[in-house]
Biopython code that builds the backbone (N, CA, C, O; Angstrom):
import numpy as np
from Bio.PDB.StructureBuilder import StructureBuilder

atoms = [
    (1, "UNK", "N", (5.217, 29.512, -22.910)),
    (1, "UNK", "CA", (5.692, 29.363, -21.558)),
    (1, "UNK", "C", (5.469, 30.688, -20.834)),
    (1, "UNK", "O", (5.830, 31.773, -21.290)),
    (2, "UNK", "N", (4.872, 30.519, -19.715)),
    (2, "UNK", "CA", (4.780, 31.226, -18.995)),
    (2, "UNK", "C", (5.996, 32.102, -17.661)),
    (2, "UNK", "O", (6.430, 31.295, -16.839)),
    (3, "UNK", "N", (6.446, 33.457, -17.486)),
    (3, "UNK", "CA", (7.523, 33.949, -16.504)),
    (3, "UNK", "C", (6.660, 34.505, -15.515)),
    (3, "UNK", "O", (5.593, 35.110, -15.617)),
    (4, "UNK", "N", (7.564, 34.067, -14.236)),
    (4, "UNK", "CA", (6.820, 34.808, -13.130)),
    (4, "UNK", "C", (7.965, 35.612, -12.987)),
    (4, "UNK", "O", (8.971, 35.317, -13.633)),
    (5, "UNK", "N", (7.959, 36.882, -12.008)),
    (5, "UNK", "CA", (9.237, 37.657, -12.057)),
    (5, "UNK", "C", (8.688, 37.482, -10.525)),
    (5, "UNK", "O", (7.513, 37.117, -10.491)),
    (6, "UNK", "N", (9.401, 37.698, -9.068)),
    (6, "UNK", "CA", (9.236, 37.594, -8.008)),
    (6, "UNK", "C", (10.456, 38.060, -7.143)),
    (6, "UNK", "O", (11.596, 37.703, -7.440)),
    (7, "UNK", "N", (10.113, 39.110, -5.737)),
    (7, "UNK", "CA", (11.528, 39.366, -5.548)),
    (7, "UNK", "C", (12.263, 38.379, -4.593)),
    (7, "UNK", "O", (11.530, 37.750, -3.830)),
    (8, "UNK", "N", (13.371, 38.190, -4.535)),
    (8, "UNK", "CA", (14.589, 37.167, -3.727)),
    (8, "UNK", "C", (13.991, 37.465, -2.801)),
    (8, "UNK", "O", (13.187, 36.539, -2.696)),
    (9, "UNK", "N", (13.870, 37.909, -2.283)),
    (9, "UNK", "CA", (13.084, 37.640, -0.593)),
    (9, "UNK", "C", (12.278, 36.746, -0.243)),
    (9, "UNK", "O", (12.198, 36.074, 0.785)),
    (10, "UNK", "N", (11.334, 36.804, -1.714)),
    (10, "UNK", "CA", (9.836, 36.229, -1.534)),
    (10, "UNK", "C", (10.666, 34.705, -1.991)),
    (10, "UNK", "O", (10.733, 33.670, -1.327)),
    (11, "UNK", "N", (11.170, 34.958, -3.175)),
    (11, "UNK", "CA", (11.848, 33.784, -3.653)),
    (11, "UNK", "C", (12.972, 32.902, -2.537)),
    (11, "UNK", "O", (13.269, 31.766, -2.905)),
    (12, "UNK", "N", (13.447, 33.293, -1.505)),
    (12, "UNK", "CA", (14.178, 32.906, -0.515)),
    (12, "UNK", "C", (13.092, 32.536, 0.446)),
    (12, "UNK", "O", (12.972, 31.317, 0.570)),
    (13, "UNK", "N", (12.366, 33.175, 1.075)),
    (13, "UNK", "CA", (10.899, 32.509, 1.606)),
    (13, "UNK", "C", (10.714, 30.979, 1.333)),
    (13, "UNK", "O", (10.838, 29.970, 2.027)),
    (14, "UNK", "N", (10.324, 31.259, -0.130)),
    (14, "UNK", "CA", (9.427, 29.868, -0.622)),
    (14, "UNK", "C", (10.345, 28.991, -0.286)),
    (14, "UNK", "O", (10.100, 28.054, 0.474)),
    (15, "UNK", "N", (11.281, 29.165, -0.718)),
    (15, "UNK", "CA", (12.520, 28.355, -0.497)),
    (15, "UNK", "C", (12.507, 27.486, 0.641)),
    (15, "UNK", "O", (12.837, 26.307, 0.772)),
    (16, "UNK", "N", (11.890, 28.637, 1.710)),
    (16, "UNK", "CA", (12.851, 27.857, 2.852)),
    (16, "UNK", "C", (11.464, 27.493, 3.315)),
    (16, "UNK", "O", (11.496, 26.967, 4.428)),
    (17, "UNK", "N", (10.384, 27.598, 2.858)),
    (17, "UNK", "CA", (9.253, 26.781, 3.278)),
    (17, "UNK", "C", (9.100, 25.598, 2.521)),
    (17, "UNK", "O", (8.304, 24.761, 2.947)),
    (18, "UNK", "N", (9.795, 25.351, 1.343)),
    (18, "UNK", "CA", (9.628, 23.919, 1.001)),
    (18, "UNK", "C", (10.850, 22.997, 1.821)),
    (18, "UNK", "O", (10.674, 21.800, 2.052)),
    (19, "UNK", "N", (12.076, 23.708, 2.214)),
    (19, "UNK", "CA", (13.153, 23.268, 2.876)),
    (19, "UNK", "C", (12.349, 22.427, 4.305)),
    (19, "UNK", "O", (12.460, 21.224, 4.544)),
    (20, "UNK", "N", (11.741, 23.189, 4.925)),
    (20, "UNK", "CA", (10.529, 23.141, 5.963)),
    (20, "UNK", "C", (9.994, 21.650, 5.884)),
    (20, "UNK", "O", (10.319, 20.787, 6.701)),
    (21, "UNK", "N", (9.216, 21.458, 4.911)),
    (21, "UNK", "CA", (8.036, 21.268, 4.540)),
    (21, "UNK", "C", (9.194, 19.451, 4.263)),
    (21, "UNK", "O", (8.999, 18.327, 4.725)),
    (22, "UNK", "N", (10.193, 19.929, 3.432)),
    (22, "UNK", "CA", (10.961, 18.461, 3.021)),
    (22, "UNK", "C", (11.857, 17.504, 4.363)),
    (22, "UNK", "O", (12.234, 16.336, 4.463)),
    (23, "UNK", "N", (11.936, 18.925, 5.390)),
    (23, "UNK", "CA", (12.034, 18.356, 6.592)),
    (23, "UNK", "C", (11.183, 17.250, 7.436)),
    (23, "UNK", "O", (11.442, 16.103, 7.800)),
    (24, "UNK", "N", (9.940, 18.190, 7.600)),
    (24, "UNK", "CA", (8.919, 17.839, 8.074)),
    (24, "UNK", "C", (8.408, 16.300, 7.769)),
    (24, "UNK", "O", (8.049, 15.468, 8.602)),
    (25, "UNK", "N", (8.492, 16.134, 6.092)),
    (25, "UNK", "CA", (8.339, 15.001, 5.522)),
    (25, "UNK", "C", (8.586, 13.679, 5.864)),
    (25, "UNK", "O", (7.902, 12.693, 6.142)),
    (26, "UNK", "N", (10.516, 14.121, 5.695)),
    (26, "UNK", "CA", (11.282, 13.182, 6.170)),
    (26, "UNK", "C", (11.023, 13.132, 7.816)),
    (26, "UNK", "O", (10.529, 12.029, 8.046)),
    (27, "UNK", "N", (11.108, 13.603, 8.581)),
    (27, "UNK", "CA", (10.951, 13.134, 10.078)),
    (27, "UNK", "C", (9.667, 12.063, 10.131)),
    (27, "UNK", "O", (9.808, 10.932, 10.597)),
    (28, "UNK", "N", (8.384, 12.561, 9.590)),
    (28, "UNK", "CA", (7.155, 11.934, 9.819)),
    (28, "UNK", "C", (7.215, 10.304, 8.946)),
    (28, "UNK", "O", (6.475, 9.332, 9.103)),
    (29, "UNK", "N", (8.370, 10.484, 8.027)),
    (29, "UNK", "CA", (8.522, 9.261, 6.788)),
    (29, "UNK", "C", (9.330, 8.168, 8.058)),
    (29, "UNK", "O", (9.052, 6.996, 8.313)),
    (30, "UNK", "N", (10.225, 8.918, 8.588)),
    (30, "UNK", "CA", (11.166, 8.217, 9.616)),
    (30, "UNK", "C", (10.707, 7.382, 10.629)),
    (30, "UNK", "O", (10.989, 6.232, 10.968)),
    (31, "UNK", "N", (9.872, 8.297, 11.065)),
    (31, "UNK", "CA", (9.047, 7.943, 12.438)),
    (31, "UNK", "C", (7.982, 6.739, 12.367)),
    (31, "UNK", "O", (7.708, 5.908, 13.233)),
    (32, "UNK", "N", (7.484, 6.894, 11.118)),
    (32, "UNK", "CA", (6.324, 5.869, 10.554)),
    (32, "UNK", "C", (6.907, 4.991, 9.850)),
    (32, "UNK", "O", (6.065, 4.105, 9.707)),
    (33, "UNK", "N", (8.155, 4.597, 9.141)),
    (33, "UNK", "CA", (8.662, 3.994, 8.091)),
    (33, "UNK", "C", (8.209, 3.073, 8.256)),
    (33, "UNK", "O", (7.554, 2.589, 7.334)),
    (34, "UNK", "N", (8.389, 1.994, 10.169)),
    (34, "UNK", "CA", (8.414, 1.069, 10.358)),
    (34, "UNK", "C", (7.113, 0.508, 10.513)),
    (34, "UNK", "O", (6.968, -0.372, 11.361)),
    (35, "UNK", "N", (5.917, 0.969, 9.663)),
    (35, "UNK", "CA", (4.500, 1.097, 10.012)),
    (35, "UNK", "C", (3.941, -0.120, 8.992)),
    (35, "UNK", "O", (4.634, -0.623, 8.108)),
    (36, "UNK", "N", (2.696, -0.451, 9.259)),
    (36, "UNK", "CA", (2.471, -1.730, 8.267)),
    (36, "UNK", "C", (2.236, -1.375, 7.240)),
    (36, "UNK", "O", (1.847, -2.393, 6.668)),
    (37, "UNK", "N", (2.188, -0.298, 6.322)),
    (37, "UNK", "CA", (2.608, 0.127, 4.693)),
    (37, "UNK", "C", (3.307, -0.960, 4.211)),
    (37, "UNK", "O", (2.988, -1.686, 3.270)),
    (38, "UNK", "N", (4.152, -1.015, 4.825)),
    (38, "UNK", "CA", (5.380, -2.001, 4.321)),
    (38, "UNK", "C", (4.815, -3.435, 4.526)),
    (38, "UNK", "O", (5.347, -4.183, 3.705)),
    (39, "UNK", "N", (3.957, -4.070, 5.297)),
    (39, "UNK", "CA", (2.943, -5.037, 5.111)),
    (39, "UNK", "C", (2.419, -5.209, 4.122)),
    (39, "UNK", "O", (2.725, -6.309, 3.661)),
    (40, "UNK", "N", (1.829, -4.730, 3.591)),
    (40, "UNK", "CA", (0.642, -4.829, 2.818)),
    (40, "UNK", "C", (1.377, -5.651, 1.365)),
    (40, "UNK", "O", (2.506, -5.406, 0.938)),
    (41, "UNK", "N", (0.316, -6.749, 0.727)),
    (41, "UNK", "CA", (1.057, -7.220, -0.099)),
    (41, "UNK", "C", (-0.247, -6.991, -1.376)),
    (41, "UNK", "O", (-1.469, -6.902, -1.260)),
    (42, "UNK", "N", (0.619, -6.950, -2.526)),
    (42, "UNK", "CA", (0.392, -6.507, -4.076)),
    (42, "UNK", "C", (-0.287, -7.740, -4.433)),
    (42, "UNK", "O", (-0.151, -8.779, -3.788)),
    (43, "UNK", "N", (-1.072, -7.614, -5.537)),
    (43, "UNK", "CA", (-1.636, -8.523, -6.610)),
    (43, "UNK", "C", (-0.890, -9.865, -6.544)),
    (43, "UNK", "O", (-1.032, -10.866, -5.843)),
    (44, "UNK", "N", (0.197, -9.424, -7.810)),
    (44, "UNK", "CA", (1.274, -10.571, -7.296)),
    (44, "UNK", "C", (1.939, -11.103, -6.598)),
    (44, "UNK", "O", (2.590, -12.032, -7.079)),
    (45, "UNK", "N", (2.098, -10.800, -5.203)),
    (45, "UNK", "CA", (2.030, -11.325, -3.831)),
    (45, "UNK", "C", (1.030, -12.886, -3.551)),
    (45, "UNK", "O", (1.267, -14.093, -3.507)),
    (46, "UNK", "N", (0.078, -12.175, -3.439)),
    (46, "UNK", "CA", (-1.110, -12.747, -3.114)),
    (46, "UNK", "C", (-1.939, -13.983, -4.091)),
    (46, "UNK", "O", (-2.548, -14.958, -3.650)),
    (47, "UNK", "N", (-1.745, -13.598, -5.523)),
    (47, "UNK", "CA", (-1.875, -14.270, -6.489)),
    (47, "UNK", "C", (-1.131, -15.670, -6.472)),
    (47, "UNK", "O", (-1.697, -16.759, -6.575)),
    (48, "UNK", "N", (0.395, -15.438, -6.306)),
    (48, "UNK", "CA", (1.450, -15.947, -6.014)),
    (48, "UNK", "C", (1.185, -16.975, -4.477)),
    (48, "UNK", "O", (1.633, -18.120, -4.430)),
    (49, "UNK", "N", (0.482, -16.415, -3.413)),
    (49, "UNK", "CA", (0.439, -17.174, -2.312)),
    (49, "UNK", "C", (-0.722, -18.430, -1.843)),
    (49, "UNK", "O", (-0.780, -19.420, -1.114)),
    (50, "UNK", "N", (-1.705, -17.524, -2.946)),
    (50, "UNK", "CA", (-3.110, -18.660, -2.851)),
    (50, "UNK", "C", (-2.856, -19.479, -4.078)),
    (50, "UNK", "O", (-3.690, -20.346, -4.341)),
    (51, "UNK", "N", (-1.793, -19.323, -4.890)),
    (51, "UNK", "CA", (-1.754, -20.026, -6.637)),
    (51, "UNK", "C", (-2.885, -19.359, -7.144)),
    (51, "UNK", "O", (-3.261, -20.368, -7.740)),
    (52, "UNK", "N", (-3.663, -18.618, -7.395)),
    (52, "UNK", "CA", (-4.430, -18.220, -7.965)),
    (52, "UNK", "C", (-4.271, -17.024, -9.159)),
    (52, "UNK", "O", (-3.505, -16.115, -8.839)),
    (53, "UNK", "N", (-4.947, -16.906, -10.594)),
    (53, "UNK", "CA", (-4.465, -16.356, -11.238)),
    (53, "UNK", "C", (-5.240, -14.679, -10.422)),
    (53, "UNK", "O", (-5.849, -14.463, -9.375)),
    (54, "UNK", "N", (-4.779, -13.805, -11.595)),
    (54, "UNK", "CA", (-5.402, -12.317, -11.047)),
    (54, "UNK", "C", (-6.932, -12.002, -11.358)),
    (54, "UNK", "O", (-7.804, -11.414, -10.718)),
    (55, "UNK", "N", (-6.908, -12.612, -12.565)),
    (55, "UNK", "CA", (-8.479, -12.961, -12.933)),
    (55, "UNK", "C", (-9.477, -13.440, -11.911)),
    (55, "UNK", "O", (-10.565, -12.873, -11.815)),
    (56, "UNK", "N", (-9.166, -14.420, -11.175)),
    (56, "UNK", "CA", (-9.681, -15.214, -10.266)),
    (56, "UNK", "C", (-9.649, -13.923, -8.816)),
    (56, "UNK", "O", (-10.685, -13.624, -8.222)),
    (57, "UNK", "N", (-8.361, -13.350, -8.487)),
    (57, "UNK", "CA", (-8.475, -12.449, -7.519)),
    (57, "UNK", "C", (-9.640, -11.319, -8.163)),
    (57, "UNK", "O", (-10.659, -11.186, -7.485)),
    (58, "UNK", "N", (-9.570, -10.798, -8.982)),
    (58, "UNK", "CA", (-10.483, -9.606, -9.287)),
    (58, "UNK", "C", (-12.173, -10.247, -8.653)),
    (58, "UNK", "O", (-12.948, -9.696, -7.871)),
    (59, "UNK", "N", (-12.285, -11.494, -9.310)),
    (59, "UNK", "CA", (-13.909, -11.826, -9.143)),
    (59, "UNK", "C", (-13.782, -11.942, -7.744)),
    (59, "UNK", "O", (-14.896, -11.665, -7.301)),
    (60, "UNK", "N", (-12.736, -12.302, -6.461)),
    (60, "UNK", "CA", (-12.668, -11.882, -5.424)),
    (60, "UNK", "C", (-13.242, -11.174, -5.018)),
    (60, "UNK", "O", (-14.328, -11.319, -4.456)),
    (61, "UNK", "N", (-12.468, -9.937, -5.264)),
    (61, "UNK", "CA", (-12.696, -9.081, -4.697)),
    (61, "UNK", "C", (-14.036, -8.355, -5.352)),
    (61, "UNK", "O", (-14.042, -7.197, -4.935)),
    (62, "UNK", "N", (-14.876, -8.531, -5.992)),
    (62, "UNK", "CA", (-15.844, -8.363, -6.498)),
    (62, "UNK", "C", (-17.305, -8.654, -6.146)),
    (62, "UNK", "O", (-18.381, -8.079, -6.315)),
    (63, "UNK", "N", (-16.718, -10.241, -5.363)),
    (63, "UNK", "CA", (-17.397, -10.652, -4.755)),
    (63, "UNK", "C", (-17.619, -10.368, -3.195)),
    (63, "UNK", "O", (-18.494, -10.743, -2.415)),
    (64, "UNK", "N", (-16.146, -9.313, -2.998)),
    (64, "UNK", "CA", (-16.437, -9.053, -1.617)),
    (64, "UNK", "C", (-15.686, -10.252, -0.807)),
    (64, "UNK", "O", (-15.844, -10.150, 0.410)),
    (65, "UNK", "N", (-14.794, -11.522, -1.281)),
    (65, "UNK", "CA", (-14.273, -12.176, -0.363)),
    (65, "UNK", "C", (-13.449, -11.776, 0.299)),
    (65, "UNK", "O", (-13.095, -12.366, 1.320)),
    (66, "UNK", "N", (-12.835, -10.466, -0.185)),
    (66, "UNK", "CA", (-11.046, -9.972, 0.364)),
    (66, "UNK", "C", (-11.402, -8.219, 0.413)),
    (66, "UNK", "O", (-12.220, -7.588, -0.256)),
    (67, "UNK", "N", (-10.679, -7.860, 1.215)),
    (67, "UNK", "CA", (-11.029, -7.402, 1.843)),
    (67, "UNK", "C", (-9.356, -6.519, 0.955)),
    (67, "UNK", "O", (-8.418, -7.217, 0.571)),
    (68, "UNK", "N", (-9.362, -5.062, 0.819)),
    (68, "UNK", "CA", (-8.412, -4.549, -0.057)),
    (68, "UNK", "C", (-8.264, -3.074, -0.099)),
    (68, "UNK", "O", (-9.139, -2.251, 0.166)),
    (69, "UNK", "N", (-7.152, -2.868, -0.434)),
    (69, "UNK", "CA", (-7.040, -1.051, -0.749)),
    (69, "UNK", "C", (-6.894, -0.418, -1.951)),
    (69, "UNK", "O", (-6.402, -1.335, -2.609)),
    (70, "UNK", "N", (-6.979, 0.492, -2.677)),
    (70, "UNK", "CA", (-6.295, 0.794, -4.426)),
    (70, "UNK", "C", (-6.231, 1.816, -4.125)),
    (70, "UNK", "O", (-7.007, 2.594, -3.571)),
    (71, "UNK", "N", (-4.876, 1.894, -4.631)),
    (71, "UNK", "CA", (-4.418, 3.303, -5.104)),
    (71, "UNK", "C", (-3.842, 3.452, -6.558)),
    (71, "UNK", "O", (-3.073, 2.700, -7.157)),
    (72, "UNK", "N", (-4.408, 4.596, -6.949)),
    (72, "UNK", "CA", (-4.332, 4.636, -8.544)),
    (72, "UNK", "C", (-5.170, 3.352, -8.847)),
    (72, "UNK", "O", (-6.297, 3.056, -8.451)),
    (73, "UNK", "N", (-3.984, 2.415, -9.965)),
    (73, "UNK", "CA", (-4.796, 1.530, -10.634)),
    (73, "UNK", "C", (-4.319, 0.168, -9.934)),
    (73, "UNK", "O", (-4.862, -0.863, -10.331)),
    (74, "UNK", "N", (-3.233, 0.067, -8.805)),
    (74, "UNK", "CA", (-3.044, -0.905, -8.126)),
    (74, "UNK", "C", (-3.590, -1.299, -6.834)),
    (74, "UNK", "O", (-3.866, -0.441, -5.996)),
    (75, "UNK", "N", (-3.758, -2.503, -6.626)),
    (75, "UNK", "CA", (-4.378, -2.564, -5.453)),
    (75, "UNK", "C", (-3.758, -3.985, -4.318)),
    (75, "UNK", "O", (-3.178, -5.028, -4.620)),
    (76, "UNK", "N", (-4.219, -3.407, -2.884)),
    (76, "UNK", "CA", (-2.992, -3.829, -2.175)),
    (76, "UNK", "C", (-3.926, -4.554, -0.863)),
    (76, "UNK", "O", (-4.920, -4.061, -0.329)),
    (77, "UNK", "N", (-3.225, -5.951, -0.526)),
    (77, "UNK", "CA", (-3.850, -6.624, 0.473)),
    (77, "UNK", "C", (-3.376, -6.874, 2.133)),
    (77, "UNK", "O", (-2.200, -7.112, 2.409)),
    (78, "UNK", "N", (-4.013, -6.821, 2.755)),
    (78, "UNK", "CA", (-3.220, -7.016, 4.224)),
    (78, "UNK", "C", (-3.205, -8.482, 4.432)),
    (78, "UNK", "O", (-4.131, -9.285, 4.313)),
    (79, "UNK", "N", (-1.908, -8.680, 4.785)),
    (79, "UNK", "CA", (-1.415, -10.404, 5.234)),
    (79, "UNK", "C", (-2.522, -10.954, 5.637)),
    (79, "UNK", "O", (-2.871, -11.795, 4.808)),
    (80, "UNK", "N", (-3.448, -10.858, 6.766)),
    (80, "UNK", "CA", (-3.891, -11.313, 7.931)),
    (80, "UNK", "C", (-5.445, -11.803, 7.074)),
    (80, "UNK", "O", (-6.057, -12.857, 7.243)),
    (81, "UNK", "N", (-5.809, -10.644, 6.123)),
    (81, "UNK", "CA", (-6.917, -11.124, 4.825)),
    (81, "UNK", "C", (-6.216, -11.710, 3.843)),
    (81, "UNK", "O", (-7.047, -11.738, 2.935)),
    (82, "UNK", "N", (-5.318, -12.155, 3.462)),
    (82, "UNK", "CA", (-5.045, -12.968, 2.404)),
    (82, "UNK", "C", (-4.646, -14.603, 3.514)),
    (82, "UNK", "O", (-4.961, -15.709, 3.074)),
    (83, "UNK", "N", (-4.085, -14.482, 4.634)),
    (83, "UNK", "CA", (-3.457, -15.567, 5.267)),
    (83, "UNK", "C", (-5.082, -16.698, 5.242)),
    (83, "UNK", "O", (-5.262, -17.850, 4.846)),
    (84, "UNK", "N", (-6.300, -15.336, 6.067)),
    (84, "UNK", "CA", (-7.767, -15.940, 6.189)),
    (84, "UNK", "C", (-8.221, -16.930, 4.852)),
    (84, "UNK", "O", (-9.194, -17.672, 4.987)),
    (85, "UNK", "N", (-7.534, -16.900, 3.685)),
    (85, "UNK", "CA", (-8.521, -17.417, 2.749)),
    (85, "UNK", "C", (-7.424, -18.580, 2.447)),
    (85, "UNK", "O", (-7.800, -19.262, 1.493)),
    (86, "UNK", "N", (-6.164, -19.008, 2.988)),
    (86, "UNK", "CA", (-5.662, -19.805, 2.836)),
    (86, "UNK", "C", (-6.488, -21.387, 3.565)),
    (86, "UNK", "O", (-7.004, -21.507, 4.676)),
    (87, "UNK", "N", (-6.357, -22.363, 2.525)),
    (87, "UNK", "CA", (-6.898, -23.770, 2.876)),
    (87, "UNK", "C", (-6.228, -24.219, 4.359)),
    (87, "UNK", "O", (-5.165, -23.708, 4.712)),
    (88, "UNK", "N", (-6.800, -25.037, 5.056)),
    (88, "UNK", "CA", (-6.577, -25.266, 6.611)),
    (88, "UNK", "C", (-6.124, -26.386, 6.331)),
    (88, "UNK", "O", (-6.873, -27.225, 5.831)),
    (89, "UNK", "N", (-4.614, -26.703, 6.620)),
    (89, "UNK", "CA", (-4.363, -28.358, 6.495)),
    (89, "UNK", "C", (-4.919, -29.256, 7.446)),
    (89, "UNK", "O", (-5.255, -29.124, 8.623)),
    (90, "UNK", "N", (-4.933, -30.234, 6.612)),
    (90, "UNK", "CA", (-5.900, -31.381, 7.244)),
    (90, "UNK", "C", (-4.758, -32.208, 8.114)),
    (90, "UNK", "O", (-3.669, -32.620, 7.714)),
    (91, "UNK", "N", (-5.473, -32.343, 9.702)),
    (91, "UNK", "CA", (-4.344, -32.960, 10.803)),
    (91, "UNK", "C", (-4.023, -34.608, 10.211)),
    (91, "UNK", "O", (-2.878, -35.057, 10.263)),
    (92, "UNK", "N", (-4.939, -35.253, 9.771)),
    (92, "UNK", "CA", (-4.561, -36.883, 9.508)),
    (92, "UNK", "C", (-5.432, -37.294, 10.086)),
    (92, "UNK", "O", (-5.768, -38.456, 9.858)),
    (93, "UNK", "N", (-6.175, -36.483, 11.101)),
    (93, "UNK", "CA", (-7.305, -37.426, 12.309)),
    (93, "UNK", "C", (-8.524, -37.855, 11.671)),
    (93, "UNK", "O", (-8.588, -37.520, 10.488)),
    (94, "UNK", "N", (-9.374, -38.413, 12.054)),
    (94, "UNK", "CA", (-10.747, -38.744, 11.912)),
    (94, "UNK", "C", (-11.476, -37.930, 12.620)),
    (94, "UNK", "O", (-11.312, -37.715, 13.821)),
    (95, "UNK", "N", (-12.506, -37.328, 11.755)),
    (95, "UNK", "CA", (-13.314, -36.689, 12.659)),
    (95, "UNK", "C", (-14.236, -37.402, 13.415)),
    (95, "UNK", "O", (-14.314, -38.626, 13.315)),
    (96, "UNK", "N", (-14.909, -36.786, 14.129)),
    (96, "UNK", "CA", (-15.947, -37.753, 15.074)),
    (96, "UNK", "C", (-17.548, -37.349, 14.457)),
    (96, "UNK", "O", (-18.547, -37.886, 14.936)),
]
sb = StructureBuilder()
sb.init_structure("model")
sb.init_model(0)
sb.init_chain("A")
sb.init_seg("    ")
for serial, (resi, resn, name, xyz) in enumerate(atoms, 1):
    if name == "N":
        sb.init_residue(resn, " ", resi, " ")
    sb.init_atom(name, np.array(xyz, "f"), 0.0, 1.0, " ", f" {name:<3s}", serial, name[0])
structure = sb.get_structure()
């Protein structure tokens, strides 16, 4: 293990620049909370909404039908592209 030795000043500094910095965070977390992050729906969301297994979503998106984000090893869909690939109920009419 490694010691840093550093004087309270510098060490009161850092301090108050992460104090800063955890401020800063939270205001910008606040301000945006209500942002479509909170939209976006997961694997099992989506899996769950078309009945489709995840297997079936991967060749999806593989194929380029859906349209998607990943972070790390998960990956995340916007409503409005998963709503698009939902089946169109049929009115009862006859077509012409």
């Amino acid at each position: 293990m490694e010691i840093v030795i550093i004087e309270k000043t510098a060490f009161d500094m850092l301090l108050a620049g992460v104090k800063a910095l955890e401020d800063r965070v939270r205001t910008l977390a606040e301000k945006g909370g209500d942002r479509r992050l909170a939209e976006w729906m997961d694997t099992e969301d989506v899996c769950r909404m078309l009945s489709i297994t995840p297997k079936t979503l991967q060749a999806m998106r593989d194929r380029h039908d859906i349209a998607y984000s990943q972070i790390g090893r998960k990956f995340y869909y916007r409503p409005e592209d998963v709503e698009r690939l939902l089946p169109v109920p049929e009115t009862g009419q006859p077509s012409v």
